[in-house]
C-alpha positions in Angstrom: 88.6 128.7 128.4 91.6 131.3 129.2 94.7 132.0 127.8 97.6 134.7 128.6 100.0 135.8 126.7 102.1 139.2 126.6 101.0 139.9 122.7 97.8 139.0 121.2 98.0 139.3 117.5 94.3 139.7 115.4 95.0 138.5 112.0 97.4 136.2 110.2 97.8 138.3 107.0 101.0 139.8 106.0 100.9 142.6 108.6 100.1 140.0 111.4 103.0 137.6 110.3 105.6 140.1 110.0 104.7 141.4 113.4 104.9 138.0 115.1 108.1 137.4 113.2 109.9 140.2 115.1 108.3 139.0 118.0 109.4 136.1 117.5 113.4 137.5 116.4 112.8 139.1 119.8 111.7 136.1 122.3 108.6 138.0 123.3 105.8 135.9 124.0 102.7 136.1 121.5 99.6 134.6 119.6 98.5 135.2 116.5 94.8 133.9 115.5 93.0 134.4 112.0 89.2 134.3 111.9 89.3 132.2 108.2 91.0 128.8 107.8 94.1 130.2 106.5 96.7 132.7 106.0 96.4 135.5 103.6 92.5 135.1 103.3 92.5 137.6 100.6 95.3 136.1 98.6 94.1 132.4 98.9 90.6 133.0 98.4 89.5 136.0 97.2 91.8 137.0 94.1 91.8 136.4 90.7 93.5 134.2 88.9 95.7 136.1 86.9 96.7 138.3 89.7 100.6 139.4 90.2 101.9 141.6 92.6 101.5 145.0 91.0 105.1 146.0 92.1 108.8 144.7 91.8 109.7 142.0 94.6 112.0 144.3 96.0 109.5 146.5 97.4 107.2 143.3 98.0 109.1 141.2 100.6 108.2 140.7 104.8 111.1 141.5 107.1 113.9 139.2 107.1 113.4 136.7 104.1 114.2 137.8 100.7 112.5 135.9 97.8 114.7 133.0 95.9 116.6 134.7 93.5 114.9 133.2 90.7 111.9 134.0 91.3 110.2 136.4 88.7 110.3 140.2 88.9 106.4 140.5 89.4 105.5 137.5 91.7 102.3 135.8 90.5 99.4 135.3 92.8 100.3 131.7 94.1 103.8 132.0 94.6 103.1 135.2 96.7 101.3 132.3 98.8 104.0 129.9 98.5 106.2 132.5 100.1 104.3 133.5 102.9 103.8 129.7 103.6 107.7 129.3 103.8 107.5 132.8 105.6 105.2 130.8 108.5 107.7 128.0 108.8 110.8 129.8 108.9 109.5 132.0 111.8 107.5 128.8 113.0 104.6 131.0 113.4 101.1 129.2 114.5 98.1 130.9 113.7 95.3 130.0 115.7 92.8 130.1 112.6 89.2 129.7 112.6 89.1 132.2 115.4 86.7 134.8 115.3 87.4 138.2 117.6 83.9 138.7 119.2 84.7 141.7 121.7 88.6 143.5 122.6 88.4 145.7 125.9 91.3 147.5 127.8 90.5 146.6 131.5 91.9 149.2 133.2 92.4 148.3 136.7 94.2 145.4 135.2 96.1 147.0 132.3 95.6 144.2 130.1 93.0 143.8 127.2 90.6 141.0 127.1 89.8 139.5 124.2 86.7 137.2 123.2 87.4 135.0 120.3 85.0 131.9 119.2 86.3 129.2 117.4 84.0 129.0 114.5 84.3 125.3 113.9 83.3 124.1 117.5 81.5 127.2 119.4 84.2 127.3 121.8 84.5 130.5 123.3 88.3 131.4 124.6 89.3 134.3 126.9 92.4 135.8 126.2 94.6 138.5 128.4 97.0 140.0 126.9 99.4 142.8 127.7 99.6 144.3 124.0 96.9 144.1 121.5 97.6 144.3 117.7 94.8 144.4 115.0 96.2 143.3 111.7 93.1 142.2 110.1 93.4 144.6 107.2 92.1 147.3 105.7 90.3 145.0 102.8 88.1 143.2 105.3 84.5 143.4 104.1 84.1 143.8 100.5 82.4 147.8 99.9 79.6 147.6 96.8 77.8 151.1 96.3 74.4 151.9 96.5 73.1 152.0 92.8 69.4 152.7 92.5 68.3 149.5 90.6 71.1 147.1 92.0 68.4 145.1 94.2 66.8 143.9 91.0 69.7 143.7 88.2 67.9 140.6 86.8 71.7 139.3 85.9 74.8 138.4 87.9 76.1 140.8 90.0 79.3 140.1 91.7 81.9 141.5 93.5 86.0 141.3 92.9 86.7 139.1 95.7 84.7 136.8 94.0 85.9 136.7 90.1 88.5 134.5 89.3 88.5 134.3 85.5 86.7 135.9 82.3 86.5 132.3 80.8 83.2 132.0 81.6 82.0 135.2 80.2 83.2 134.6 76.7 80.4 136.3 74.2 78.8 138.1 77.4 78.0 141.8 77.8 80.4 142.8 81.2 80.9 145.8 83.0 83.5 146.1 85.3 82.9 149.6 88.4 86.4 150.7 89.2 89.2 151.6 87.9 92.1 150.8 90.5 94.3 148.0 89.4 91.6 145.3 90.4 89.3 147.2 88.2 91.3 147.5 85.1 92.6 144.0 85.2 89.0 142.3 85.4 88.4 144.3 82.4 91.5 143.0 80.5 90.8 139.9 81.4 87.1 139.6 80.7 88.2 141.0 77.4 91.0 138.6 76.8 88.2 136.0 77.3 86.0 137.4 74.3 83.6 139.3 76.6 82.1 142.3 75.5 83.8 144.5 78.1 83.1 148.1 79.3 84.5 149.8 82.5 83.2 152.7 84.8 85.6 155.0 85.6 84.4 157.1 88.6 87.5 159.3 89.6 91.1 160.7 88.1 93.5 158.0 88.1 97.0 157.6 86.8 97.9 154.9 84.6 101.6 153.9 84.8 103.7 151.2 83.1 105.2 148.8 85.7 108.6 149.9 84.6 107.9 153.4 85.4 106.4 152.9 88.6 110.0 150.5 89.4 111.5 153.1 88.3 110.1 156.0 90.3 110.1 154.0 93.5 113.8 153.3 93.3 114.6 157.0 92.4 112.3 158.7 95.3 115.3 156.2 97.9 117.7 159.2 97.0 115.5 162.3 95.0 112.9 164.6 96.0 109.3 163.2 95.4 108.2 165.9 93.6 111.6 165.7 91.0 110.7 161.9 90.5 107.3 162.9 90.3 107.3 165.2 87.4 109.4 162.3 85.7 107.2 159.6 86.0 104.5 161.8 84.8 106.5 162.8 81.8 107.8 159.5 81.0 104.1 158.1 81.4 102.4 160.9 78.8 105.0 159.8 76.9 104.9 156.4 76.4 100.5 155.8 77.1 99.5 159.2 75.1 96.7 161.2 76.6 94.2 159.3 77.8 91.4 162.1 78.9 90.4 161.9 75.1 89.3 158.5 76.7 87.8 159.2 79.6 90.4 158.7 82.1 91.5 161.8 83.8 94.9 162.3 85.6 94.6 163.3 89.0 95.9 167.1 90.5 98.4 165.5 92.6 101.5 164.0 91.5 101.6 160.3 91.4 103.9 159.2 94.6 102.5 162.4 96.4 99.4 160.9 96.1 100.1 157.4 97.3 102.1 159.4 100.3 98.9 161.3 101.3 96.1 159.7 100.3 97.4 155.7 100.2 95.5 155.3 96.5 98.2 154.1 94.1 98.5 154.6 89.9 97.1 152.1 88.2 99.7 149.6 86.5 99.1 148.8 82.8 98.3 145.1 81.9 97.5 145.9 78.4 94.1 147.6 79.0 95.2 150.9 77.7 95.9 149.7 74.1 92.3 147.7 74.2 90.8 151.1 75.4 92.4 152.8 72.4 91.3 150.3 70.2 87.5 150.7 71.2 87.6 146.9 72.6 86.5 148.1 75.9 84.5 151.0 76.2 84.6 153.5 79.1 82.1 155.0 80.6 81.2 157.8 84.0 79.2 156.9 86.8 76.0 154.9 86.3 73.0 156.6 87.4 70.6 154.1 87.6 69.6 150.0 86.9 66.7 149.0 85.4 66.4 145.3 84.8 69.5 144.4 82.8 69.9 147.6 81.8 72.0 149.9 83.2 72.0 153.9 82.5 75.3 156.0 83.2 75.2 159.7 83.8 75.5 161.1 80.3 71.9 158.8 79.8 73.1 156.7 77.4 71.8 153.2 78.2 73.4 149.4 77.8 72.2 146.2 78.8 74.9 143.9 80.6 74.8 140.2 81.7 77.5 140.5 84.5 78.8 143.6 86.4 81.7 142.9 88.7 82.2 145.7 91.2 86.2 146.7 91.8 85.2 149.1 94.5 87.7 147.6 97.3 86.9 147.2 100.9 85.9 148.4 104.6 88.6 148.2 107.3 86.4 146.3 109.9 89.4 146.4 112.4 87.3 148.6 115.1 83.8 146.2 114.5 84.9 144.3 117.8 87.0 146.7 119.1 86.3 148.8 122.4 88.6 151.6 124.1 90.6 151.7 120.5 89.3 155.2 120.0 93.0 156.6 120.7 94.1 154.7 117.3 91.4 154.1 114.9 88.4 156.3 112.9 85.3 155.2 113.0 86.1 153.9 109.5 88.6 151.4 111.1 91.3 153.7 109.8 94.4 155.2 111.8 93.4 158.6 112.8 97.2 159.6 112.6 98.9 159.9 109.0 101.9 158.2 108.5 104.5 156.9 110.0 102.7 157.7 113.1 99.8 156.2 113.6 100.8 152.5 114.1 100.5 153.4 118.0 97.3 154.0 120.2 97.3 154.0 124.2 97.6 151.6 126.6 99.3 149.1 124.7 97.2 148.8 121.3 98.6 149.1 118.0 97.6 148.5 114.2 99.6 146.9 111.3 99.0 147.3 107.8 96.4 149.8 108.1 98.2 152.5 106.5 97.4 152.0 103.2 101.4 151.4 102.3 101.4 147.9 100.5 104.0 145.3 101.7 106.5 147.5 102.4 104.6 149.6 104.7 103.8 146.6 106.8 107.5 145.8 106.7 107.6 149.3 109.2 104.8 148.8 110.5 105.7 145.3 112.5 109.2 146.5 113.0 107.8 149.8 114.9 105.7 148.0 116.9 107.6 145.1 118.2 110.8 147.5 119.0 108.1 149.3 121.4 106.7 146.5 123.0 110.5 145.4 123.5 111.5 149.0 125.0 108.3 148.3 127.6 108.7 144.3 128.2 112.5 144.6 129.3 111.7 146.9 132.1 108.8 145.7 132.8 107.8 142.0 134.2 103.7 141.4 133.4 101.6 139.7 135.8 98.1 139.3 134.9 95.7 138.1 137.1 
């Protein structure tokens, strides 16, 4: 089978809807498809249950559709869905799903890029020409575990985030959770909440806000110098969550919204982890060194024997995997080899969204960048692919 269209869109997360809805705003031509059996994969099926977005829904919303005005400052995990649903219909986007890229090449004599996909369900293997080519299939693709010596034969459960949902069934269990990023340190809050006997690995610096500090920071940095709100936030947070090296989390050198802006890793928001953490109710500890059996050593030697470790350690862009000629864009990680804002674009019509490690509002800029290019080409251009 063969299909054209001017756009081909490869993934119907946030970053692939809010690129076909300005497409869409625009009349140009597209089609989205989604390799799982839904939108928003990672929210539907692999987040816990007591998940909210970790920021206010100001900075949380896809272009042109504003949540209802009553919903909640911090939108929980299945209204997020709800909204994206509502976000599909509005824009009457129609993800193909169930369709698996299997290959992306620029053919050059052409100037179009040919796409394999298979549809999973029947074998079906469709050919697709397209004009533009837009990977939006995430930068939390493949979930990343780390090479532990021991892991192999950890004679308990060893899992990883994407597949927790809730600490109920660990009540009376020893857990440890590897990572601290928000994932990390709200599995452990949650395990403990559940009566587990909970313990966390901290591996790197991280900073620990309050989610009213970090709203607070993001709304001053509109109209103040980073580095003024910056030295705020980290006043205001010393303040209000104490020193928390005596604990063994470390703040990192750089500045908290400096470090989002350079690096893409964000401060950690505060569930209520910090005060079990004071209270010796979950126990932190440096990197583990080895496994043996249930037992699992850390790199100061001392030794403790889990039942469950669930591994918070994110995920692998796998955006380039079936992606040929995208060497003008995207790191063999599957990473934009340009920093931001500029590296939404590669040559000969490619482009990513959502890759940049911004959150939901840099996807918002993302999709509007790239569909305002593909407009500036399609109106002086007419495509004819044969």
């Amino acid at each position: 089978m063969e299909e054209q269209t001017i756009v081909l869109i490869v993934g119907a997360g946030p970053a692939g809807l809010a690129t076909a809805a300005f497409l869409a705003q625009l009349s140009i031509p597209y089609v989205i498809i989604e390799r799982e059996n839904c939108s928003a994969s990672l929210w539907q099926n692999r987040a816990y249950d007591r998940l909210k977005l970790h920021l206010a829904k100001e900075f949380c919303e896809l272009p042109h559709m504003p949540y209802p005005a009553d919903a909640p400052t911090y939108i929980p995990k299945d209204q997020f869905v709800k909204y994206l649903d509502s976000y599909i219909e509005r824009f009457d986007i129609q993800p193909k799903y169930n369709t698996a890229i299997e290959s992306c090449t620029h053919d050059e004599g052409k100037d179009c890029w040919i796409s394999l996909a298979c549809d999973v369900m029947t074998s079906v293997v469709v050919r697709y020409k397209s004009k533009f080519l837009v990977v939006a299939s995430g930068e939390n693709s493949a979930a990343n575990i780390p090479v532990i010596p021991g892991l192999h034969d950890f004679t308990r459960e060893a899992i990883h985030s994407s597949l927790y949902k809730s600490g109920a069934a660990y009540s009376g269990k020893n857990a440890l959770v590897v990572g601290c990023g928000n994932s990390g340190m709200e599995i452990a809050y949650d395990l403990a909440s559940h009566g587990a006997n909970t313990s966390i690995v901290v591996r790197s610096p991280v900073h620990v806000m309050t989610k009213e500090i970090i709203r607070l920071g993001m709304t001053l940095v509109q109209h103040t110098p980073v580095n003024i709100v910056d030295d705020l936030l980290v006043r205001m947070s010393n303040f209000v969550l104490g020193d928390l090296s005596r604990h063994g989390i470390v703040k990192p050198k750089a500045c908290i919204l400096l470090l989002k802006e350079k690096t893409g890793r964000s401060a950690v928001i505060d569930v209520g982890i910090v005060g079990l953490i004071k209270k010796g109710i979950i126990k932190v500890h440096g990197n583990i060194s080895k496994i043996n059996g249930n037992v699992v050593e850390f790199e100061d030697k001392k030794e403790s024997s889990f039942d469950v470790i669930v591994f918070a350690t994110g995920y692998k862009s796998m955006a380039n995997a079936r992606l040929k000629n995208g060497e003008s864009m995207l790191n063999n990680d599957g990473l934009p080899k340009k920093e931001f804002p500029n590296h939404w674009k590669g040559a000969n019509g490619l482009y990513c969204a959502g890759l940049a490690r911004r959150g939901l509002a840099g996807i918002a800029i993302d999709a509007k960048n790239i569909a305002n290019d593909i407009l500036s080409t399609y109106n002086t251009h007419r495509f004819e692919m044969n």
